[in-house]
VEXTIMI-172633 format. One record per residue (C-alpha): z, x, y; residue in one letter. Coordinates in nm, 2 decimals, always signed. Layout:
# VEXTIMI-172633
SITE     zz     xx     yy residuo
SITE      Z      X      Y       A
...
This chain:
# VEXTIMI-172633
SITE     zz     xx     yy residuo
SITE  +0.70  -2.44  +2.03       X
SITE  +0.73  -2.80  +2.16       X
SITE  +0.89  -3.14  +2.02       X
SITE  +0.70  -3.39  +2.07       X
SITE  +0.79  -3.74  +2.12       X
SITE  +0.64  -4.00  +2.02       X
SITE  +0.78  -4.33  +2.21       X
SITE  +0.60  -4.60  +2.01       X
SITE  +0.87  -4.81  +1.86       X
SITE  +1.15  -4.56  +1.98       X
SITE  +1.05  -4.31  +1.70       X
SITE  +1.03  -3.96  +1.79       X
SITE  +0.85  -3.66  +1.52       X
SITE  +1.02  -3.33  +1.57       X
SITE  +0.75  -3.08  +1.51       X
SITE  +0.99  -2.75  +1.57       X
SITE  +1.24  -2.58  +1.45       X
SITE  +1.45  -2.52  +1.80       X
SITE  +1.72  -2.76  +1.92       X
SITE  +1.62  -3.15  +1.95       X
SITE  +1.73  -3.33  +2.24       X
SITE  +1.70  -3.66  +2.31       X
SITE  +1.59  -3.78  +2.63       X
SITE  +1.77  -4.10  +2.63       X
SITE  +2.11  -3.93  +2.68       X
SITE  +2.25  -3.80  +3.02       X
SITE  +2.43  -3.58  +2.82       X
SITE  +2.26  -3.42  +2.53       X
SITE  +2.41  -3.31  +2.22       X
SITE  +2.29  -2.97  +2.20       X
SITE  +2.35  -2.95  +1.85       X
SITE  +2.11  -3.25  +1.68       X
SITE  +1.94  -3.04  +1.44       X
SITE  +1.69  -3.21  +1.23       X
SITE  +1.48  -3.12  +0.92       X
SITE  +1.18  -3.38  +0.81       X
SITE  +0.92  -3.32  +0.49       X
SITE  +0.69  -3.02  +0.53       X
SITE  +0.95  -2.88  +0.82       X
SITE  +1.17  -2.60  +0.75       X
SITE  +1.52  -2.63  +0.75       X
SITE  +1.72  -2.59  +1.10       X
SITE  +2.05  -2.37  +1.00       X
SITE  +2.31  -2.35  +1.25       X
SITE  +2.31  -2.08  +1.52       X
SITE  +2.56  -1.83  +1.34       X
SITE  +2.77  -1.72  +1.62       X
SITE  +2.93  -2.10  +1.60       X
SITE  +3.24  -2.11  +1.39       X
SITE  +3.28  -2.41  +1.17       X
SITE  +3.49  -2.70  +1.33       X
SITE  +3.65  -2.75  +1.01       X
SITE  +3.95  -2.57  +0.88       X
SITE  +3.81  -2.43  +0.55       X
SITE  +4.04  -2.13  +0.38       X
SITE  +3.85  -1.91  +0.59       X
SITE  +3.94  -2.02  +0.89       X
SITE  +4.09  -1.75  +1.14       X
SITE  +4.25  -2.07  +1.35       X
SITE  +4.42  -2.20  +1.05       X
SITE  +4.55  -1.90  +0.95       X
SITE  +4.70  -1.83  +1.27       X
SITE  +4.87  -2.12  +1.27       X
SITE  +5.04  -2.10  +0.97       X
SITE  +5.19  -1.76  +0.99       X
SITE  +5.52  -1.91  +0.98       X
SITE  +5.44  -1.93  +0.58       X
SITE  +5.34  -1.60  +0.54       X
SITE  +5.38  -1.36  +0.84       X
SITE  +5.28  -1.06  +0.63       X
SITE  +5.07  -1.21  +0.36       X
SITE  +4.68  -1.26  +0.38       X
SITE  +4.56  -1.64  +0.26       X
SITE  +4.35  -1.62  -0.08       X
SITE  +4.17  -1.96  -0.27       X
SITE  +4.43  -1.93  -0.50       X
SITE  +4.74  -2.15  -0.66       X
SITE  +4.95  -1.81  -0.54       X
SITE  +4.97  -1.96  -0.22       X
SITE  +5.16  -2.21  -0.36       X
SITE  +5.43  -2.03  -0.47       X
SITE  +5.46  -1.81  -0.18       X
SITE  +5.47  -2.10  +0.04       X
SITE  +5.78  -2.25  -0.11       X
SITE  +6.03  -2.02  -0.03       X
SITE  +5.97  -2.06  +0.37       X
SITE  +5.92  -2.45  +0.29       X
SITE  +6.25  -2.48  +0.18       X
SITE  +6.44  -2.29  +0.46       X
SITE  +6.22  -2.54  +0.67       X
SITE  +6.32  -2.79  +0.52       X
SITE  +6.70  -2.66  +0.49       X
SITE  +6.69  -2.63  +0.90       X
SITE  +6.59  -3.00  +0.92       X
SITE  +6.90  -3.10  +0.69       X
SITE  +7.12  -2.90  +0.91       X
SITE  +7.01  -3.04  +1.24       X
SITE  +6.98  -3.40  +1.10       X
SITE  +7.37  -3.38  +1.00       X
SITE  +7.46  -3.20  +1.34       X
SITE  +7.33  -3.52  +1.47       X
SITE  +7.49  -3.77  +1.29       X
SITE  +7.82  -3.59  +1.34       X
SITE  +7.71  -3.65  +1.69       X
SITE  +7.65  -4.03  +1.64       X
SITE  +7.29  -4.04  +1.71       X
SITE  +7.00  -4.17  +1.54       X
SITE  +7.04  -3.88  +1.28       X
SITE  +7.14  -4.10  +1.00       X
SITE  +6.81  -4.22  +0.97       X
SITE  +6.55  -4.09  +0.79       X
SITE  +6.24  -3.99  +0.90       X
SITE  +5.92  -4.13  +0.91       X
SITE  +5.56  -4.07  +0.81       X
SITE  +5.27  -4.14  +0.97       X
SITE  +4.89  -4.11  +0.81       X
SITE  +4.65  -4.06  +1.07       X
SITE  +4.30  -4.09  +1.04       X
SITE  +4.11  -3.81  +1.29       X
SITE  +3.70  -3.91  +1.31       X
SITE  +3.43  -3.77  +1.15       X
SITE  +3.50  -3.43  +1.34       X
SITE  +3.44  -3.47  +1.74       X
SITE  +3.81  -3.41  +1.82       X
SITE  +3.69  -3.66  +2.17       X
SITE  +3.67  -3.93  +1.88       X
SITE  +3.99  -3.96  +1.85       X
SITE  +4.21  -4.25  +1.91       X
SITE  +4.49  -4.25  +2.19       X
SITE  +4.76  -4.36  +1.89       X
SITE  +4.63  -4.10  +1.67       X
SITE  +4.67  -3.85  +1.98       X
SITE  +5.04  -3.98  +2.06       X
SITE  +5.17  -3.92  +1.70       X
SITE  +5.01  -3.53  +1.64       X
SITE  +5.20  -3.46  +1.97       X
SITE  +5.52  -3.62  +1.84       X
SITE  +5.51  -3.44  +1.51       X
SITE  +5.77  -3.20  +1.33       X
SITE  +5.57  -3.14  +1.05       X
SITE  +5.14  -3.20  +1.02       X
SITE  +5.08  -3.17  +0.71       X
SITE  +4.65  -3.17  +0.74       X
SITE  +4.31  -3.22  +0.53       X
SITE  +4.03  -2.97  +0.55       X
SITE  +3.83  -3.17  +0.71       X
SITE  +4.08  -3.18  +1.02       X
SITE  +3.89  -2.99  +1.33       X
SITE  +4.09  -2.69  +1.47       X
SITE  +4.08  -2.89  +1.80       X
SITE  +4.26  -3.14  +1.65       X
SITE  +4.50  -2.90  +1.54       X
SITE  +4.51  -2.78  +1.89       X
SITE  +4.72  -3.08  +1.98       X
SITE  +5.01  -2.98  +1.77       X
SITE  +5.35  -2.88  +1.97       X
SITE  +5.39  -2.53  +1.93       X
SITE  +5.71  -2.56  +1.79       X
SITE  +5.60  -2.80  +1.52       X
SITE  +5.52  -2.64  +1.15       X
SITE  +5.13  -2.74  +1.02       X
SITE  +5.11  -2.70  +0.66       X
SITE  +4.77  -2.72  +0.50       X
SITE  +4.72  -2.94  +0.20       X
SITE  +4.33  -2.99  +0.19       X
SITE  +4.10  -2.94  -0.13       X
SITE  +3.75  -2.87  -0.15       X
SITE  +3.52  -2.84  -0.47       X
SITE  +3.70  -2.63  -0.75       X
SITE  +4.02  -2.54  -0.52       X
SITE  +4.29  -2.79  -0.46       X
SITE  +4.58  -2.59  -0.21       X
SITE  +4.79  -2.90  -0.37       X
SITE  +4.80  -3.15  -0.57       X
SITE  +4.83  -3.56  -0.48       X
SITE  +5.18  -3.53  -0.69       X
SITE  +5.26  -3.23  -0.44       X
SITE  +5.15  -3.38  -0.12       X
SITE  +5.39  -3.68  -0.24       X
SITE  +5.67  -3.48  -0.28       X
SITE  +5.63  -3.27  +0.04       X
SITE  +5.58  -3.60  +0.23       X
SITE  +5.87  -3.74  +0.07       X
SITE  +6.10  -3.44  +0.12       X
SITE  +6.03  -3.41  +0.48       X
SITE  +6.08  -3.72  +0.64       X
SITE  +6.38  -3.75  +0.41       X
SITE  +6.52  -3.44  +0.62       X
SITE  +6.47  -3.68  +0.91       X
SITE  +6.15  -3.49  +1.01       X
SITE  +5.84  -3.67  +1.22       X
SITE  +5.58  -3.62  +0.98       X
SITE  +5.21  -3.68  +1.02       X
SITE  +4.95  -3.66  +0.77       X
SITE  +4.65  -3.58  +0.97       X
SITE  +4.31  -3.68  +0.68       X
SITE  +3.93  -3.64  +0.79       X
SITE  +3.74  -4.01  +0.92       X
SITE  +3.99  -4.29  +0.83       X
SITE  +4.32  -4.27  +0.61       X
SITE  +4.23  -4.52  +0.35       X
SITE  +3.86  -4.51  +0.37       X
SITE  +3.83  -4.26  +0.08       X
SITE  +4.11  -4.06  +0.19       X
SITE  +4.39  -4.18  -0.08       X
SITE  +4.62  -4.31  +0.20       X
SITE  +4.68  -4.59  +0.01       X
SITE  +4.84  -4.38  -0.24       X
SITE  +5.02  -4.17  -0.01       X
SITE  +5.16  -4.52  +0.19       X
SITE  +5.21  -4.70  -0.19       X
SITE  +5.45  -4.38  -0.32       X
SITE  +5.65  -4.34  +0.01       X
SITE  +5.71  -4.67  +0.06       X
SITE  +5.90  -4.76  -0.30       X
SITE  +6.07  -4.46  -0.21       X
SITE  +6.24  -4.61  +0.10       X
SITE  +6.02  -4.43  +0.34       X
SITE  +5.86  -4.60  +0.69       X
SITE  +5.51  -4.51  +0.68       X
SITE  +5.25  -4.59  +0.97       X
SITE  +4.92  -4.60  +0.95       X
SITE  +4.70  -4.53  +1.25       X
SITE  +4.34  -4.55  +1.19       X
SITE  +4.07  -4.31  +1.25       X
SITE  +3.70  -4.38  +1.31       X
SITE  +3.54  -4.35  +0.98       X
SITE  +3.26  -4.11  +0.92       X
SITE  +2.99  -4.39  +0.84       X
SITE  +3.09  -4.58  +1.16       X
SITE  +3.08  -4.25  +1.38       X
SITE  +2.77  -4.04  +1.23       X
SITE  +2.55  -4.34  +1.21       X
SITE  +2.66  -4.40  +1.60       X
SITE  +2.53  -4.04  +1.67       X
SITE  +2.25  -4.10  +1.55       X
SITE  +2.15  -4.48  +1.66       X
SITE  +2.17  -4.61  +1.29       X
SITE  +2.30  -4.98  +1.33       X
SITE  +2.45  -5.02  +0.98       X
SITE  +2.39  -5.36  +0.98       X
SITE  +2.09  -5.54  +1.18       X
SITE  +1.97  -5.91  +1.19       X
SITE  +1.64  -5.96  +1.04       X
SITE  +1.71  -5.56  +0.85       X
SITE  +2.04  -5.54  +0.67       X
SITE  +2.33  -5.82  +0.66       X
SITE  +2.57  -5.60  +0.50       X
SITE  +2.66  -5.26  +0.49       X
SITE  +2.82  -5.09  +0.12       X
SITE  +2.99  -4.82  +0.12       X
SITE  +3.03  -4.56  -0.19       X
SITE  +3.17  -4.24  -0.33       X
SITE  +2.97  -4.00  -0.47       X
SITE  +3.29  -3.84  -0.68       X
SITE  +3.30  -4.05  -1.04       X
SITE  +3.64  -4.05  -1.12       X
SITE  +3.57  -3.99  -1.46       X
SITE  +3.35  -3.71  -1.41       X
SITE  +3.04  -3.92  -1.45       X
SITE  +2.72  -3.80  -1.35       X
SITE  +2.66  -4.19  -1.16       X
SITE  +2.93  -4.24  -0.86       X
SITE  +3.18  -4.58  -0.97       X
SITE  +2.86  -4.66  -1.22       X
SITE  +2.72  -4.88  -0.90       X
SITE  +2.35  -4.82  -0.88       X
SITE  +2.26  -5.15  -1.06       X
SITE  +2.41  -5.37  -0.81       X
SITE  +2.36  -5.14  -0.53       X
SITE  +1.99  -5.13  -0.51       X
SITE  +1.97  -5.41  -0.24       X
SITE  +1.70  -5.37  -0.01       X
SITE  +1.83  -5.58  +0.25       X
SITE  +2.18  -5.37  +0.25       X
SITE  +2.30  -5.05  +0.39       X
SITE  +2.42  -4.79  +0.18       X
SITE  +2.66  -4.56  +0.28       X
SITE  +2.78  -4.26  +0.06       X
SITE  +3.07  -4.06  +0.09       X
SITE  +3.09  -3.69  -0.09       X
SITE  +2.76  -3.75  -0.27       X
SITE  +2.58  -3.42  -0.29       X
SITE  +2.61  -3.34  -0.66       X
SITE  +2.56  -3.68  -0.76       X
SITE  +2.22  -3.77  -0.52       X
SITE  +1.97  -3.67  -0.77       X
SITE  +2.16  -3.92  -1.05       X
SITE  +2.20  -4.22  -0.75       X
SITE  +1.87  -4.17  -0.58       X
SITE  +1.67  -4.21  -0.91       X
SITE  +1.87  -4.50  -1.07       X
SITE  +1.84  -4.71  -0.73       X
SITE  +1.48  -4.67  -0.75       X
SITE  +1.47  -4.75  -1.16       X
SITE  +1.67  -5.09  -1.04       X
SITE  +1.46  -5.19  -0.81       X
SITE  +1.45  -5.00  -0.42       X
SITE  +1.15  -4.95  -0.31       X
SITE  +1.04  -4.55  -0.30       X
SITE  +0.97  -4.59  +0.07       X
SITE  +1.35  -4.62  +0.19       X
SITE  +1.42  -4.46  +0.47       X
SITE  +1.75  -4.23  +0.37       X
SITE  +1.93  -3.98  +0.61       X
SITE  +2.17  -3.69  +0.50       X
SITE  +2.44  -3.58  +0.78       X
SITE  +2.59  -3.24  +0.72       X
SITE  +2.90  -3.20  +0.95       X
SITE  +2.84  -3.51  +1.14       X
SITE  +2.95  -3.54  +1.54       X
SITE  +2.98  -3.17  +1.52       X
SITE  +2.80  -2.86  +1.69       X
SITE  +2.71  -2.76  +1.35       X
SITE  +2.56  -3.09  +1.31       X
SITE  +2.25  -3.07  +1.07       X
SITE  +1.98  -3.39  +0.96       X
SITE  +1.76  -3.45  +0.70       X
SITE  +1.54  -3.79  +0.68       X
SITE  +1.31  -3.85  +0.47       X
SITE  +1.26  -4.14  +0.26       X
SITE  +1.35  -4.20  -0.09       X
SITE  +1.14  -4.07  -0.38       X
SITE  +1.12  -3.75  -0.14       X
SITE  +1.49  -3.75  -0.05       X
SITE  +1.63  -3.55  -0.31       X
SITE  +1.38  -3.23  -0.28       X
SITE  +1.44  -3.22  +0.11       X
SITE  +1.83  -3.21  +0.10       X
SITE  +1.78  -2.98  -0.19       X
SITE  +1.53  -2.78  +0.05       X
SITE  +1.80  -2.80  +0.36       X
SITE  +2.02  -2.66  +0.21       X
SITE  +2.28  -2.91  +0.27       X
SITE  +2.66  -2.81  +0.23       X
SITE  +2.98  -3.06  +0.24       X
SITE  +3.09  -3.24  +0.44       X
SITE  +2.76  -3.46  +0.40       X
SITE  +2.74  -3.80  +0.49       X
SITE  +2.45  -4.00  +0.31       X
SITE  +2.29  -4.31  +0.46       X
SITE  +2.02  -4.50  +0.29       X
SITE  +1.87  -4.85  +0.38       X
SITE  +1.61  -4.97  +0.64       X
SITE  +1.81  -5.00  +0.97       X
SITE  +1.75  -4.60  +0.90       X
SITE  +1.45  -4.63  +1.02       X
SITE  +1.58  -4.80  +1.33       X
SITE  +1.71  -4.46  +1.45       X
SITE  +1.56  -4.28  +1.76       X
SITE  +1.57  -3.93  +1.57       X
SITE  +1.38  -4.13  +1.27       X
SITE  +0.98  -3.95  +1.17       X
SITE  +0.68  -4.20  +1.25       X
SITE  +0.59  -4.22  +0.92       X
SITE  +0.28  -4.36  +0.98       X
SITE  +0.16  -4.06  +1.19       X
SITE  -0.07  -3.86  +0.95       X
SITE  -0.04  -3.46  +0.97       X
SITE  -0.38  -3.45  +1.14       X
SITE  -0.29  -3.73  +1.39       X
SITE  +0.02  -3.48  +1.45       X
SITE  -0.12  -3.20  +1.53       X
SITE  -0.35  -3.36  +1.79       X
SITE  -0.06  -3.51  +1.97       X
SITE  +0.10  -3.19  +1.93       X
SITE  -0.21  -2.97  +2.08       X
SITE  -0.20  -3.21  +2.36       X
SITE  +0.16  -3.14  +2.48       X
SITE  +0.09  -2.75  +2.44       X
């Protein structure tokens, strides 16, 4: 089968379900996998284990056998409680040392220090040199499901990784938890780093994390990561805001604090034609959104793009535009992490279906490239 390209305007129609490459790049992602309307999905070659360290993960589990070294990780709050024990002789060790070195007279005396660090979207090369410097540094990484195992490559092998993520109906800890630990650790005098998915307080409840340490006497650092609207919508050529397209760029959660089926209640002032909507976590709440935009006032035709695993290998698209969107993430197949991007300049893409191009038109073109 062949993907034809279709250079008019800089919009290509991918009529296969291989790989798409783009022949603008010297160095192809081989892992741009697309899915348009009336196109079946593109899954992820299988053999290709999941950049992210979900409870599953055999990287992450190797790396934390200093928890439990004969005990098998479960989804359950068990882990917890097994955990502590180890935790606290950790934590003991870091007491000791810190007093051997202020018997010393050397910086000992001091506490520790904390450092949230924001790690990209998921391409570990996305990375900032700061954020690079202060995994290396680290005592303790205490680190997000959405933190790459490359990343977590970068940790000294004598430093301890403790993972505090949460995904849909498991939390490994709770915010009160994570406070604590933080807290605990660098007031042991450890070099702590809290390593969060995209940017620390761009949906990440850094400012929490920062807000709670602080009052408590701690020195907290932020280094910032690229966040995951800046970096998926460069992967893909989406300028999030364009002269002439959009002149501002919104971005959203899809989680409603209260448990509301409508993300923050926003879909009344959001439906701006001439802005860029950007939303984070919004899976289970895109039907709700998608339908109240258009009932205030966006036009069905929107262009919209979902981004499953963004900057990754496992990397998956769907466009489509809005009155359609719904049914062809719902037909995709689309798991979290999924990054949602509606708004014109989507159209601006280079991986963005001529719309215009009618199936029969298509099929011509595509007869011609055969």
């Amino acid at each position: 089968m062949k993907t034809l390209v279709n250079h008019h305007h800089h919009y290509h129609h991918h009529l296969s379900r291989t790989h798409f490459y783009s022949p603008n790049l010297s160095n192809p992602p081989p892992h741009l996998h697309l899915h348009f309307n009336n196109i079946r999905p593109t899954h992820p070659p299988l053999c290709l284990p999941s950049p992210f360290t979900e409870m599953h993960s055999p990287e992450r589990l190797q790396r934390e056998s200093w928890l439990l070294p004969t005990t098998t990780h479960s989804s359950s709050s068990n882990d917890i409680a097994l955990q502590l024990p180890e935790l606290k002789r950790l934590l003991q060790v870091l007491k000791e040392r810190r007093g051997r070195d202020s018997e010393g007279g050397s910086f000992g005396n001091r506490l520790g220090r904390v450092s949230l660090v924001g790690t990209g979207p998921g391409d570990p090369e996305l990375l900032t040199v700061k954020a690079i410097r202060a995994v290396e540094a680290a005592d303790l990484v205490l680190y997000d499901r959405l933190v790459s195992n490359e990343v977590l490559g970068l940790v000294r092998a004598d430093a301890r990784l403790l993972y505090v993520g949460k995904t849909a109906g498991y939390h490994s800890r709770t915010q009160e938890e994570i406070h604590e630990l933080l807290l605990s650790f660098a007031e042991a005098g450890a070099n702590v780093v809290r390593l969060k998915g995209g940017d620390p307080l761009v949906f990440g409840r850094g400012g929490e994390e920062m807000d709670f340490l602080q009052q408590q006497g701690i020195q907290v650092k932020i280094i910032p990561g690229i966040t995951s609207a800046s970096g998926i919508a460069a992967e893909l050529g989406i300028p999030l805001t364009h002269r002439g397209v959009a002149n501002s760029v919104r971005f959203l959660t899809g989680h409603s604090r209260n448990g509301g089926t409508d993300p923050l209640h926003v879909a009344e002032n959001a439906a701006d034609p001439d802005s860029t909507l950007v939303i984070y976590m919004g899976l289970a709440t895109l039907p709700s959104l998608t339908a109240k935009l258009m009932l205030h006032g966006l036009p069905p035709d929107t262009p919209a793009a979902a981004v499953e695993r963004g900057t990754t290998a496992q990397q998956r698209i769907v466009f489509a535009e809005l009155d359609s969107f719904v049914d062809e993430v719902r037909l995709a197949e689309l798991v979290s992490p999924t990054l949602i991007i509606i708004g014109k300049v989507v159209a601006l893409s280079p991986y963005w279906p001529h719309m215009s191009i009618d199936d029969s038109h298509a099929r011509k073109m595509e007869k011609a490239c055969l």
